[in-house]
Every structure is written in C-alpha cells, then in structure tokens.
C-alpha positions in Angstrom: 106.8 80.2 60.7 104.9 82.4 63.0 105.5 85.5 64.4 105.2 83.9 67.7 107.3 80.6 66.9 109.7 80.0 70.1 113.5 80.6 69.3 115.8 77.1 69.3 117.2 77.7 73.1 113.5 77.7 74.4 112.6 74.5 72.2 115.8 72.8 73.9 114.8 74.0 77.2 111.2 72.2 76.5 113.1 69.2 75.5 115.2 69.4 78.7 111.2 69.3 80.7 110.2 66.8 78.6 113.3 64.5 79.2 112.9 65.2 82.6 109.1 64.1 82.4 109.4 61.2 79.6 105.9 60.1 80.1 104.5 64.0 79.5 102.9 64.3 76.2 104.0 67.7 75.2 103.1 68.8 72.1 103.8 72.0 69.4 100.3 73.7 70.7 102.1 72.8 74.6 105.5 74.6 73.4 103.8 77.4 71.8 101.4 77.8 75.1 104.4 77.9 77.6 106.4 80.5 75.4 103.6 82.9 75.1 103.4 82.5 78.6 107.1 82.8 79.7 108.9 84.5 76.9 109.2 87.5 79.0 111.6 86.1 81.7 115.5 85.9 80.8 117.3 82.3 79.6 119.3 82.2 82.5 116.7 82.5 85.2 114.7 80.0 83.2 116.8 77.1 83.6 117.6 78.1 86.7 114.0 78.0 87.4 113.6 74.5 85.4 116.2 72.9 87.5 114.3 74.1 90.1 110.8 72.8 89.6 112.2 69.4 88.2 114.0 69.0 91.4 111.2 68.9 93.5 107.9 68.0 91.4 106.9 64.5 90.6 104.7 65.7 87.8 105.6 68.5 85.0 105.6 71.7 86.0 103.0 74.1 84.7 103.8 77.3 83.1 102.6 78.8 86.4 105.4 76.8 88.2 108.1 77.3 86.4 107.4 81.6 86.0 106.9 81.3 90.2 110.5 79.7 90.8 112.0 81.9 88.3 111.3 85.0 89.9 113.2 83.6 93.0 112.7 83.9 96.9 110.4 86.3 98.4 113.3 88.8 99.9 110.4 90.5 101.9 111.6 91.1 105.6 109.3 89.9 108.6 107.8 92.7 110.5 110.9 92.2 113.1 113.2 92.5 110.9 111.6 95.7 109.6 111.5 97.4 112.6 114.8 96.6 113.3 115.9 98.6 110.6 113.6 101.6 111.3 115.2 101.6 115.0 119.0 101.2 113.3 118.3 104.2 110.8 116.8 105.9 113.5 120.7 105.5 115.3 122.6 106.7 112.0 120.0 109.8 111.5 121.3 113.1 111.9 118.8 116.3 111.7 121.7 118.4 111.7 123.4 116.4 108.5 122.1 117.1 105.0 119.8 115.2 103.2 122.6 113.7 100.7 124.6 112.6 104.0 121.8 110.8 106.1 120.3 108.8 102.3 124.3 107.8 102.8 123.8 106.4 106.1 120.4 105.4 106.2 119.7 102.0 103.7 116.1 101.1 103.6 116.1 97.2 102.2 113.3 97.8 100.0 110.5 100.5 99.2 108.2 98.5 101.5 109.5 99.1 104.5 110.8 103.0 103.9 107.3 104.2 103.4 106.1 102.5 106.6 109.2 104.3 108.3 107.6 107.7 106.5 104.4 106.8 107.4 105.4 106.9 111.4 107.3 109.7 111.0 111.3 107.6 111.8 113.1 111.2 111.2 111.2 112.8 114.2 113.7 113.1 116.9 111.0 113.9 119.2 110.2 110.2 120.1 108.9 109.4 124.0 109.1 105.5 125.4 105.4 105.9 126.1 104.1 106.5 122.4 107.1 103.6 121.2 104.1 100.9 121.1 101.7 102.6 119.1 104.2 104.1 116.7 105.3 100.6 116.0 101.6 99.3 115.8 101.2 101.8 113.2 104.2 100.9 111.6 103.3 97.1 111.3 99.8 98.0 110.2 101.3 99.9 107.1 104.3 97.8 106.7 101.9 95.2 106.2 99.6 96.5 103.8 102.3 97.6 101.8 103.4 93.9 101.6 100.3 92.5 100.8 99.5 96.1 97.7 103.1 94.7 96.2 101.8 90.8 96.4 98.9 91.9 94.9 99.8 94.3 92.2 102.8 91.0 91.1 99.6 89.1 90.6 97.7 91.8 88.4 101.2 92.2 86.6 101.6 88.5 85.9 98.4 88.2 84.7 98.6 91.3 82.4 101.4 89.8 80.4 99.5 86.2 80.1 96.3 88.3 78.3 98.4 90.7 76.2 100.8 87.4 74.6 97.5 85.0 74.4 95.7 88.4 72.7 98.8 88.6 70.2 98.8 84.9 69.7 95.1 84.6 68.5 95.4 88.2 66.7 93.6 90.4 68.8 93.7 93.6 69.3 91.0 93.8 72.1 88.5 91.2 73.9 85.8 93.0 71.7 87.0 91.6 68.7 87.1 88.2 70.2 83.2 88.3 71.9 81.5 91.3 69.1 81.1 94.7 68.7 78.7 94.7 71.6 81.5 93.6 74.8 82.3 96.4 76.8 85.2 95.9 78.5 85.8 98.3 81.9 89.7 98.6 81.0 88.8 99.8 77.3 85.8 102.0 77.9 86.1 104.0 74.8 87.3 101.1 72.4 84.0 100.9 71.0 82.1 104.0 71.1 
C-alpha cells in the first residue's frame, strides 16, 4: 500500500460521489488524484462540502469544486459595510483610554478592513466634514486592494499544496528532478548550483 493510499473514510466519501454520480467512471488513479488534492481539508467540512456540490451540480464535481465549497462563503464585507465599521469604532474610540481598553471596544471584522482603517489614520480625532470624502476614497482604495492581495495570495496558497502532494506522489523532491539537471526553477534558485 502506498504511502499516499487514502484512509477508509475518504474512500467512503468517493463512494458517497460516486453513488451520487452512478454513470461517473471513477477509478483508483481518480481516488488517489482527488486525495492528493484534498487530503488537507478536515472530514467534516468535506462532506459538508460534498453535500454541497452534489446539491447543485448535474455533473461530478471536480476536485476544484468540492475544495471551493469546502472552504465556505466569502465572509468579506462590501466596502459599505466596511466603512460602517470604521465610522462605529471611530464612536467607541477613546484617545484618553489605554490601548488595552479601546482593542476592547473597538472589533475590526477581519484584518482587511483594520489596515485600511490604519491606512486613513481612523484614531485621528482631528477629522473635518470637508476631508470625510477623500479619507473614505482612500479608504475604499486600500480596502479594496487588500481584498483582492488576500484573494490572490488563497489562490497562490491553494495552488502550492496541489504541487507539493502531486511532487510527493510521483517522488520528487524538486521540478529539476522531473525535467533534468538543467531546469532552473525561479523559486529554487540555488537547488542546482
């Protein structure tokens, strides 16, 4: 048995997609495929995610599709919503309280949106009506970029952990080993010097 054989619940849980899709032809080389590729995400949130996709697609679901439903809804805020809660810590900020007591009052609903509140400045008291449209300009400028960095690093971070388990699947160590002595590879620069 290999290294890389899927454990019993994940073979039930391909039987499960196959039962669902009885016409699919899924074979061992299918199973091993869609473990290297989602052995990373927990049981639970698999089925969860299975029950998901076979709710709503008429054909199977590629790997793809069933590691997209498992990582759930997007929770990101709209730009609204995000101002909102700039202006509403803004409220419950106190420059006379002490750090400790305004993280207590302040909630920031994810990372995203509290550096675009540090990139305006939110804790500056100092605010006039007159400079409120530009400061929240500049706030949905780097609100916005900050959402589309995180979408983008997901992506990079999804697709590192497809290479690294097809790598370990075919043995691997490195892309050089695969194409000769000869591929340079930008992310391994000194691999074969």
């Amino acid at each position: 048995m290999s290294t890389y054989a899927p454990p019993d619940w994940f073979r039930s849980f391909m039987r499960a997609l196959v039962g669902a899709y009885p016409t699919w032809p899924c074979t061992q080389e299918t199973v091993q495929v869609y473990w290297m590729t989602l052995k990373d995400i927990p049981q639970d949130r698999l089925v969860h995610a299975l029950s998901l996709c076979t709710g709503t697609a008429k054909y199977p679901p590629a790997a793809s599709e069933i590691r997209e439903a498992a990582r759930g809804p997007r929770l990101e805020f709209t730009f609204a919503e995000a101002w909102d809660e700039l202006r509403r810590n803004r409220r419950l900020y106190s420059p006379y309280a002490s750090q400790e007591q305004n993280e207590a009052r302040c909630r920031w609903s994810s990372d995203a949106v509290k550096r675009a509140a540090e990139s305006v400045g939110w804790t500056n008291m100092n605010w006039l009506e007159s400079e409120l449209p530009t400061i929240r300009a500049q706030f949905r400028m780097s609100y916005e970029s900050l959402q589309r960095k995180g979408a983008e690093i997901e992506k990079h971070r999804d697709a590192d952990r497809i290479v690294e388990s097809v790598r370990g699947s075919i043995g691997l160590r490195g892309l050089g080993e695969l194409y000769g002595r000869t591929y340079v590879d930008d992310a391994e620069p000194e691999a074969f010097q």
